[in-house]
C-alpha positions as CSV (number, residue, x, y, z in Angstrom):
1,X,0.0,0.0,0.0
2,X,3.1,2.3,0.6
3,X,5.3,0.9,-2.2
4,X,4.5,4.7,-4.0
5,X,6.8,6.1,-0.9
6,X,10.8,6.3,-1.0
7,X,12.3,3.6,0.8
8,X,13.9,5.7,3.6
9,X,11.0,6.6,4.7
10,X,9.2,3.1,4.4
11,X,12.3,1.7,6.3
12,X,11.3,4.9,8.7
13,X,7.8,3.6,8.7
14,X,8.4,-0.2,9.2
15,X,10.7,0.4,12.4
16,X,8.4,2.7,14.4
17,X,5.5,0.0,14.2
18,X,7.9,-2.9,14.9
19,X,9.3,-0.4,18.0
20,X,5.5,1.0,19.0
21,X,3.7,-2.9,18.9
22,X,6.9,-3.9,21.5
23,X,6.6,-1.3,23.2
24,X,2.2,-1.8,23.7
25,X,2.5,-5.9,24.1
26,X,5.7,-6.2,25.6
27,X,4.7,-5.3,29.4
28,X,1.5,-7.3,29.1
29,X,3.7,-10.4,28.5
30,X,5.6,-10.0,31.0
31,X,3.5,-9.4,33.3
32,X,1.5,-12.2,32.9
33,X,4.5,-14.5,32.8
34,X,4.9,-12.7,36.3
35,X,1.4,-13.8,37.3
36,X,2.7,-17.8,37.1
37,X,4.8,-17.3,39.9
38,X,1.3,-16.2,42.1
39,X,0.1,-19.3,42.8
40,X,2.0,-22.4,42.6
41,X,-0.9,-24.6,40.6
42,X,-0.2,-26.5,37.4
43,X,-3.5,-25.3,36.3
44,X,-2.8,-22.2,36.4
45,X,0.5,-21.8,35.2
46,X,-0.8,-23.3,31.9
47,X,-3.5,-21.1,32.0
48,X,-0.9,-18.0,32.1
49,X,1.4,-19.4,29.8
50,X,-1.3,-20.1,27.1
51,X,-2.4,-16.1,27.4
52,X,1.4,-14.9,27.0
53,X,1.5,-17.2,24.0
54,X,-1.4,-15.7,22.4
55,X,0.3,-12.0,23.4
56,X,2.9,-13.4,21.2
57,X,0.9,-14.7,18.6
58,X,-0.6,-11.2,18.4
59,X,3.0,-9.4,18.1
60,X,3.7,-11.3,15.0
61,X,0.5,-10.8,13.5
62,X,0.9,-7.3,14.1
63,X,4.6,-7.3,12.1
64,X,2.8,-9.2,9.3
65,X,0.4,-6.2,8.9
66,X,3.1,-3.7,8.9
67,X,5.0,-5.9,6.3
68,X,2.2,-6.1,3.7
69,X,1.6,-1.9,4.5
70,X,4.9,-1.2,3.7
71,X,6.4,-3.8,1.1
72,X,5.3,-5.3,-2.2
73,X,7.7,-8.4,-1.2
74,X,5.9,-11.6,-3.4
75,X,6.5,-14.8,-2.5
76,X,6.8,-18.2,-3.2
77,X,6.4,-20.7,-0.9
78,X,5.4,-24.7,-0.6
79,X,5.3,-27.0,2.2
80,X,3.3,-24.9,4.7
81,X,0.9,-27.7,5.1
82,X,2.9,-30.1,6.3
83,X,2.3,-28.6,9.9
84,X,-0.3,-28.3,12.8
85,X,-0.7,-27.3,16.1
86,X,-1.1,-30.7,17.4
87,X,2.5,-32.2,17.4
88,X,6.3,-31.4,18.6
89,X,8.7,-30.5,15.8
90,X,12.3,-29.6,15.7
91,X,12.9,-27.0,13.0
92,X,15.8,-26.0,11.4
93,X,16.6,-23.5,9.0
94,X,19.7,-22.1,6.8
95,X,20.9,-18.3,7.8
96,X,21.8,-15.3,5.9
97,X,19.9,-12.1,7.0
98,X,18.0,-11.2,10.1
99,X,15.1,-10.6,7.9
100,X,14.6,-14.5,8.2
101,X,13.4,-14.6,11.6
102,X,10.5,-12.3,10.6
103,X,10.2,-14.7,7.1
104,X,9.8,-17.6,9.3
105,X,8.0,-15.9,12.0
106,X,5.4,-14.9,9.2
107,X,4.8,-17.8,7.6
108,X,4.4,-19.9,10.9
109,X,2.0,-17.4,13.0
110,X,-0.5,-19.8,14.5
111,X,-0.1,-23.0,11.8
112,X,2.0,-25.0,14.5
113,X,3.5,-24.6,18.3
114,X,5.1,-20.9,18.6
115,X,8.9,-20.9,17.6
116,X,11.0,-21.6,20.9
117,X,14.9,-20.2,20.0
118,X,17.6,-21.1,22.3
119,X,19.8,-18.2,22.9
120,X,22.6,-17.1,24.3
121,X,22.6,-16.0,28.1
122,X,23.6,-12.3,27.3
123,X,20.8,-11.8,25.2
124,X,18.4,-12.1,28.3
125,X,19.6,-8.1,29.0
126,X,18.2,-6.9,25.6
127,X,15.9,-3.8,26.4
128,X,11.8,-5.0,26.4
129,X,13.0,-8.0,24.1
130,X,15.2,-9.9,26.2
131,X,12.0,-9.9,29.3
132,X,10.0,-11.1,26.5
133,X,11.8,-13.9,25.8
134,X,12.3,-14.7,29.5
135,X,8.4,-14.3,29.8
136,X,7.6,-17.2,26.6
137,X,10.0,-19.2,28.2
138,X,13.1,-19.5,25.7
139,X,15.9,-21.3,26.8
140,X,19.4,-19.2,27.8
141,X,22.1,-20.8,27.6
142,X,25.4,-20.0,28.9
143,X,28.3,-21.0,26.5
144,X,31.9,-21.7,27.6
145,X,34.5,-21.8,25.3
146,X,37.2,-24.8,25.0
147,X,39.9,-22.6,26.4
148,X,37.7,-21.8,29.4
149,X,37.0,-25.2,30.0
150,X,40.7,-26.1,30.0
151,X,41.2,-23.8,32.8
152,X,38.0,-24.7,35.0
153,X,37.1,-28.2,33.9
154,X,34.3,-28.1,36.6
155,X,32.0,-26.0,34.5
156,X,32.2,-28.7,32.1
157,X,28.7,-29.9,31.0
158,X,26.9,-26.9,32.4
159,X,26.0,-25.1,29.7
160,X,23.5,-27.3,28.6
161,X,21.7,-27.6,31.9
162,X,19.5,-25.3,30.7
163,X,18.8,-27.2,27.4
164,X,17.8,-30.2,29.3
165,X,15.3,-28.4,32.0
166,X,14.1,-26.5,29.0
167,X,13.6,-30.1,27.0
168,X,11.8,-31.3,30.7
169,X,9.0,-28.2,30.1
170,X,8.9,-28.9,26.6
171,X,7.8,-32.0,27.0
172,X,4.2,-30.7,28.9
173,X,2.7,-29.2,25.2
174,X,3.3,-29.3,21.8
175,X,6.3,-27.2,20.6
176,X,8.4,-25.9,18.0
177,X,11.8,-26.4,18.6
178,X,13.8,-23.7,16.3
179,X,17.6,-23.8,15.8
180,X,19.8,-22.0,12.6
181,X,22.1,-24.8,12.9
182,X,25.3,-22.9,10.5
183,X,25.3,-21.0,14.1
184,X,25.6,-17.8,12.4
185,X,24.4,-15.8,9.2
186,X,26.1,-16.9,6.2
187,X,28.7,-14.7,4.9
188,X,31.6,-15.6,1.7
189,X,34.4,-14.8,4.1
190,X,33.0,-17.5,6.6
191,X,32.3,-19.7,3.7
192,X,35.8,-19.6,2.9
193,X,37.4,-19.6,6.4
194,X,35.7,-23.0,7.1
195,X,36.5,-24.1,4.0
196,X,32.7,-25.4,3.5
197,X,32.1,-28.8,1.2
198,X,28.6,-26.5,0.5
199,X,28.4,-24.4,-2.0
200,X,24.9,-22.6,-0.1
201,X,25.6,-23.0,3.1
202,X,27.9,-23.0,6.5
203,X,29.0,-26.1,8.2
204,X,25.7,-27.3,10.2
205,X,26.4,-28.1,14.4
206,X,24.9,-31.3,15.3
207,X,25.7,-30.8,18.8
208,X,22.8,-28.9,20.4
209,X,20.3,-30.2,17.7
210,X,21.5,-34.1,18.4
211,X,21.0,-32.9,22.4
212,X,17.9,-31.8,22.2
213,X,16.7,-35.0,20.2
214,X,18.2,-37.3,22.7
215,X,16.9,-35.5,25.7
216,X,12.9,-35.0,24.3
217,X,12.5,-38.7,24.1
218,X,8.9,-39.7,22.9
219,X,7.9,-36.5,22.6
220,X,10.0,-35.3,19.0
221,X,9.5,-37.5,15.8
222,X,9.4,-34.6,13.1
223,X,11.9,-32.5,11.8
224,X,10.8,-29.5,10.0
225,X,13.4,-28.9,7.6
226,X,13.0,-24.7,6.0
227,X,15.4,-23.7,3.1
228,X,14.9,-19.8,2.5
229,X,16.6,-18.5,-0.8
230,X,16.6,-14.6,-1.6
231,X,16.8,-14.7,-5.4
232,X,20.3,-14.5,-7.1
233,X,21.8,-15.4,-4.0
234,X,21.4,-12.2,-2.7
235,X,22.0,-11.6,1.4
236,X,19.3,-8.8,2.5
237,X,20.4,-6.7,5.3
238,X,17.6,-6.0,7.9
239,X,17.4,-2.5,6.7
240,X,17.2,-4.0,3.1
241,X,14.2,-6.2,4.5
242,X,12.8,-3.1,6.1
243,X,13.5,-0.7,3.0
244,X,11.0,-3.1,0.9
245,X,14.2,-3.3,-1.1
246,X,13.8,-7.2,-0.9
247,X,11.2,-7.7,-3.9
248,X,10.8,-11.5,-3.7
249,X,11.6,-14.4,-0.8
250,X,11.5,-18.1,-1.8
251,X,10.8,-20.8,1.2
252,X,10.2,-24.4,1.2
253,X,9.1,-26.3,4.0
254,X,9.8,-30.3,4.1
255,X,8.9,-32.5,7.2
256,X,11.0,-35.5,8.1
257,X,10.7,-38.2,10.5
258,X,13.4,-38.1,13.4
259,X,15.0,-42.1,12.9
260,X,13.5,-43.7,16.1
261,X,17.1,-45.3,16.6
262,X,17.7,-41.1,18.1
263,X,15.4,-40.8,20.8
264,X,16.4,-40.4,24.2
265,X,20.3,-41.4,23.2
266,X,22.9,-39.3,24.5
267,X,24.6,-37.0,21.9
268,X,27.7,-36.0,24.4
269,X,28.4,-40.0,25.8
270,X,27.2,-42.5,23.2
271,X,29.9,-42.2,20.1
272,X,28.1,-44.5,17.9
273,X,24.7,-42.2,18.1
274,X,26.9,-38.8,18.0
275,X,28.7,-40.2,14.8
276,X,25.2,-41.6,13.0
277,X,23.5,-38.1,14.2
278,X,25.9,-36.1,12.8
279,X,25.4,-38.1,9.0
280,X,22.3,-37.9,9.2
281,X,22.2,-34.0,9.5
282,X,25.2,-33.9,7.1
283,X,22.9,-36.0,4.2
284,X,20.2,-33.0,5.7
285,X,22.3,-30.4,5.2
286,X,23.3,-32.0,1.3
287,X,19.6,-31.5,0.3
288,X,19.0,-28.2,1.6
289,X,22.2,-27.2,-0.2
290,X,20.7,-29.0,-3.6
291,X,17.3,-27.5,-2.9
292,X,19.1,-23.9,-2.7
293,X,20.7,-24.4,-5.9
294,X,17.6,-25.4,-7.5
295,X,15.7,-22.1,-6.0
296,X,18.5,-19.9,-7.5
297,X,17.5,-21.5,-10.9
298,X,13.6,-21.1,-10.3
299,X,14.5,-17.0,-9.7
300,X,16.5,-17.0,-12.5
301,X,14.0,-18.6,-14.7
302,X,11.4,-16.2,-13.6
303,X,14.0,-13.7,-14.2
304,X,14.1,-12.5,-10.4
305,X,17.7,-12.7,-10.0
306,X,18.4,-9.8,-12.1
307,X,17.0,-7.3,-9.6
């Protein structure tokens, strides 16, 4: 509807509404997540977390409607209805913008469990955002590098504590699992530096993925697999994304079944499962850099990729 404006001032546009609807439903989530701690019934800490869900719920909706006001973004997308609200999934994705959490976000709202992202522990001190996240319940996780570890072998194991209590809640309702398991947004220079054997894509980590697996149990049989390809193989900045600069977005959606041989195995203690876990997500990891290749063709057949 605002395509006719410069994109400045769309960009301008886009970020106050994204800023003004955290700002309005941010509080409310919190403090009904607050509310939980009130009385100490199972009843009606479900009760509380099912209302901050659907606060959530409504904040995506609300950055879908400022995405169609402000963009003319088309796009082409199969696979959504693989998915319901009724079951668990574990969903992974590849990474190149920070547009794609809004992509995903988008296309997901409501259509299965909301996305549950495990993030670093420093992110908890975000301003508004990082309370919000607290408030749905997303996992922090405190990493420790090798070196530290060398030095204070004691903390060994720790940092993912938090990934199995948050796999122990998980396990009470249907959820969506998310990880972007390159780690990090794909860039050439990190392409290079790890010396990829994908032409797409960053080396996948198994690690937390093949954890989380192991520790759900019963509870996880489906993987939701999303490739997201930007035509030509082009990498949107947010600001790009924001701009309405990004004129087309291509996603496909593919559900596999978790091999039943993986549940409740232990990814960090059982060698044979950590070495089958981590060719299975390496044969994943093959198609999604096959179905990449084959998007960039699609846009360049439909001549997108010379935007």
């Amino acid at each position: 509807m605002l395509a006719f404006l410069p994109s400045p001032l769309r960009a301008l546009i886009a970020i106050s509404l994204l800023i003004l609807n955290t700002l309005l439903l941010g509080p409310p989530l919190v403090l009904v997540s607050l509310l939980r701690f009130i009385l100490p019934l199972a009843s009606w800490q479900r009760f509380c977390t099912r209302v901050a869900i659907r606060i959530a719920e409504l904040w995506i909706a609300v950055n879908s409607g400022w995405m169609r006001l402000t963009q003319t973004m088309q796009w082409e997308v199969q696979g959504l209805e693989s998915v319901d609200k009724k079951h668990w999934y574990l969903v992974v994705a590849n990474h190149q913008s920070w547009a794609d959490i809004l992509v995903v976000q988008h296309l997901l709202n409501r259509r299965m469990p909301m996305l549950k992202f495990f993030l670093k522990q420093q992110l908890i001190w975000v301003p508004i955002i990082g309370l919000c996240w607290w408030a749905l319940d997303f996992p922090f996780m405190k990493r420790y590098s090798k070196a530290y570890l060398a030095k204070h072998p004691e903390k060994k194991g720790q940092d993912f504590e938090s990934t199995r209590r948050a796999c122990e809640k998980f396990k009470q309702a249907p959820v969506a699992v998310f990880n972007f398991l390159e780690g990090t947004r794909f860039t050439p220079a990190k392409h290079a530096q790890q010396q990829s054997p994908y032409q797409h894509l960053l080396k996948p980590k198994a690690g937390g993925m093949g954890f989380v697996v192991g520790a759900m149990g019963e509870s996880l049989h489906s993987l939701l697999d999303i490739t997201i390809a930007y035509p030509g193989g082009k990498r949107p900045t947010f600001m790009d994304f924001l701009s309405g600069r990004v004129k087309h977005v291509m996603v496909r959606f593919e559900l596999r079944e978790i091999p039943a041989e993986f549940l409740g195995c232990n990814y960090f203690e059982d060698e044979a499962f950590r070495y089958r876990f981590q060719q299975w997500v390496s044969d994943v990891w093959q198609h999604k850099d096959d179905t990449l290749t084959a998007l960039n063709q699609l846009a360049a057949d439909k001549g997108w990729s010379e935007e």
